[in-house]
ZAKE-171588 format. One record per residue (C-alpha): residue in one letter; x, y, z. Coordinates in steps of 0.2 Angstrom, whole numbers, plus 2048, in hexadecimal, padded with zeros to 3 digits. Layout:
N
aXYZ ...
This chain:
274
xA7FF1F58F xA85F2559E xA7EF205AD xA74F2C5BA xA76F325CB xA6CF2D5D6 xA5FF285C9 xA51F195CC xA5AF0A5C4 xA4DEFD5BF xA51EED5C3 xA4BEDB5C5 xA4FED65D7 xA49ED25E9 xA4EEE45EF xA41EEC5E0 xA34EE15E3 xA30EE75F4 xA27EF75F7 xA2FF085F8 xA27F0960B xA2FEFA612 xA3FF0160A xA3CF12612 xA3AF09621 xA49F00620 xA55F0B61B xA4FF1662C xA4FF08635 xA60F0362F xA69F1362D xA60F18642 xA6AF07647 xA7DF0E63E xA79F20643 xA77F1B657 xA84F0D656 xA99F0E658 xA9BEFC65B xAA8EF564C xAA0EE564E xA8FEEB64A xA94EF963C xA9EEE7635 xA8EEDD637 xA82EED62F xA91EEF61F xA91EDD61C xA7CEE061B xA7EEEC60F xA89EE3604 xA7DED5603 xA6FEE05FF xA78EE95F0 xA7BED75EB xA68ED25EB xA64EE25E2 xA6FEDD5D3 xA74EF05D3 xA86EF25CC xA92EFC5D2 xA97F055C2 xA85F0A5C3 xA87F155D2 xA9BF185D0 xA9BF295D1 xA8FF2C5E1 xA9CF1E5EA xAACF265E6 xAA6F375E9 xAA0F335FB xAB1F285FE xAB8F385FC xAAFF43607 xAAFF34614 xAC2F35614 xAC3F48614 xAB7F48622 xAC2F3C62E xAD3F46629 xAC7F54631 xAC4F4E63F xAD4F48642 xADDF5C63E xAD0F6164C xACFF55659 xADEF48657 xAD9F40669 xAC6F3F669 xACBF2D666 xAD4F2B676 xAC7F37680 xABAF2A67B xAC4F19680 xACCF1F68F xADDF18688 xAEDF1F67E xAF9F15673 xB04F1E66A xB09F1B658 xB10F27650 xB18F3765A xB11F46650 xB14F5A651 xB0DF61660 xAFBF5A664 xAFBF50653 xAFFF3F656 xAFAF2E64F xAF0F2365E xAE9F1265C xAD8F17666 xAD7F27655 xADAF1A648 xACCF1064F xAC0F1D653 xAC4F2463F xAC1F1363A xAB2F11642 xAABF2463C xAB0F1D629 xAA7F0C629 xA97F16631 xA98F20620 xA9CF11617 xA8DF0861F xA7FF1761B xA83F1D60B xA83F0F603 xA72F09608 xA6CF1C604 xA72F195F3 xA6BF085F2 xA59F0E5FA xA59F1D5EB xA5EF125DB xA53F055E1 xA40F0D5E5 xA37F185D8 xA34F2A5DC xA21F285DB xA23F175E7 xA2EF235F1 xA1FF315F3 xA15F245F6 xA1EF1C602 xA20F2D60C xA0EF3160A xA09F1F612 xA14F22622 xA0DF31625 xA16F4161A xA08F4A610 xA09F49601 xA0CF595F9 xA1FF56603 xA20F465FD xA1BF495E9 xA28F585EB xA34F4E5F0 xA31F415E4 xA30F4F5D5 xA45F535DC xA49F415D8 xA41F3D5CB xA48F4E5C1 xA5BF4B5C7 xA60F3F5B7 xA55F4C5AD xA60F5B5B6 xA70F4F5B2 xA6DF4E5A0 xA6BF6059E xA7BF645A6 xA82F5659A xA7AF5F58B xA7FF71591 xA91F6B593 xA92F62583 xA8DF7157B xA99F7C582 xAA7F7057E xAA3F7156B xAA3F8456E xAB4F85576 xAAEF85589 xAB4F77593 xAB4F725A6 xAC0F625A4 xAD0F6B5A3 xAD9F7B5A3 xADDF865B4 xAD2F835C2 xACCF985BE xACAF915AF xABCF835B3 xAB2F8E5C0 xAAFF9A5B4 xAABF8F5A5 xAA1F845B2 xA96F965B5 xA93F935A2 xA8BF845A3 xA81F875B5 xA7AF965B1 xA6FF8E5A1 xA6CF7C5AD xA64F895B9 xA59F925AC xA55F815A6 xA50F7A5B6 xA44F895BA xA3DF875AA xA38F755AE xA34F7B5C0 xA26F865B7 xA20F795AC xA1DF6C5B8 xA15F7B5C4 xA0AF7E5B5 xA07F6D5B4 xA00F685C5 x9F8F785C8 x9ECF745B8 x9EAF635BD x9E6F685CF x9F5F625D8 x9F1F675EB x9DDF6A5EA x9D7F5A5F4 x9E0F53604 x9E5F435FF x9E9F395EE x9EBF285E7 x9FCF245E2 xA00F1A5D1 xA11F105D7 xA09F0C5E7 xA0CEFA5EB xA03EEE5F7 xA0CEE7608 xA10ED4604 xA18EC8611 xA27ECB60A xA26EDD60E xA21ED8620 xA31ECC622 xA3EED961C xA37EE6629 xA37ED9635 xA4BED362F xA4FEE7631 xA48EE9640 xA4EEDC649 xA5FEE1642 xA5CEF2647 xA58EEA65A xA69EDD65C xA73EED657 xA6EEFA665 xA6EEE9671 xA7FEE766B xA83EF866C xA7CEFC67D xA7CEEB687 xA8BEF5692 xA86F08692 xA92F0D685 xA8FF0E670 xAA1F0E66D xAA9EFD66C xAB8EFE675 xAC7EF1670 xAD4EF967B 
């Protein structure tokens, strides 16, 4: 059976025993701390966390293949970007210039731009990870919940706990739509590029009916249960703080703390080796 996007992935580990708000908090503790910081030494210290994490949550890598690669992708597009418009922000940014590679015009290869692209991919490779990790690890409900304890009402938090709950369901329709259109003679896996974006319409344009159909039933669904009549509600997955709980905040915050000590001890986030 294939396996889903982004889907809640039951596991027994440390990283699903603990309770979808101390991994809220975490993951905005730890993705603030990589989002402030261009210290390599820190983004090194924060990638080598995240790899232990994924370890302790005995999540395989096949399991969330597909969310990795795509986002290796679009990291690598994104630095080639930023190089084709500004090949020198890395030399504005360390006050030095060492040439490499003599380029056409204004495109050449410095030290200070490898370093600064390398430093923009490992922040990428850093966060998205532990987004993945934070998704396939807590259970919508527990993720409303979560939301719901630190403050968001809980009419945002059920909705967006109804989003992540119906992406596998969303998945496997588009797997049954496709499938059907392939025994018909209608497929997106090859043929001219015209080809697939039309026969791809084919096969979005039912997913959408589909998903508006479900939209309406679940509408119809809370409405006559009273969804939204009383300004608060009990939440089933809701999980009580244990001390283990209270240590991991406290190991992620004080993580969180060392990094922006590290990265601002002399007035500058960017670590500069030059």
């Amino acid at each position: 059976m294939a396996v889903e996007m982004l889907g809640y992935i039951e596991k027994t580990s440390p990283i699903h025993r603990l309770t979808g708000t101390t991994k809220l908090i975490g993951f905005l503790l730890f993705t603030t701390a990589t989002m402030f910081t261009y210290d390599t030494r820190v983004l090194l210290v924060m990638g080598l966390v995240s790899i232990v994490l994924f370890r302790l949550s005995r999540i395989q890598f096949r399991e969330v293949r597909f969310v990795l690669i795509f986002t290796a992708i679009f990291v690598l597009i994104n630095a080639l970007a930023v190089y084709l418009f500004e090949p020198e922000q890395g030399v504005a940014i360390y006050g030095s210039r060492h040439v490499l590679f003599e380029g056409i015009g204004r495109f050449t290869v410095t030290a200070e731009q490898l370093f600064y692209l390398f430093n923009l991919i490992l922040k990428y490779s850093v966060i998205v990870p532990i987004a993945v990790l934070f998704l396939v690890t807590t259970h919508p409900t527990e993720f409303a919940s979560s939301l719901n304890r630190i403050g968001v009402p809980y009419k945002i938090a059920f909705a967006v706990s109804l989003a992540l709950r119906y992406i596998p369901d969303v998945q496997a329709d588009f797997r049954t739509i496709a499938n059907a259109q392939e025994a018909r003679g209608i497929a997106v896996s090859h043929g001219s590029l015209w080809q697939r974006a039309r026969n791809s319409i084919q096969i979005l344009l039912p997913l959408l009916f589909t998903s508006l159909e479900r939209i309406e039933t679940v509408s119809n669904a809370m409405d006559l249960r009273g969804f939204g009549a009383g300004r608060k509600r009990t939440w089933y997955n809701q999980q009580t703080m244990t001390q283990i709980d209270y240590v991991a905040i406290g190991c992620v915050l004080l993580l969180t703390v060392l990094s922006f000590v590290v990265t601002f001890y002399d007035g500058n986030r960017f670590y500069n080796p030059f």
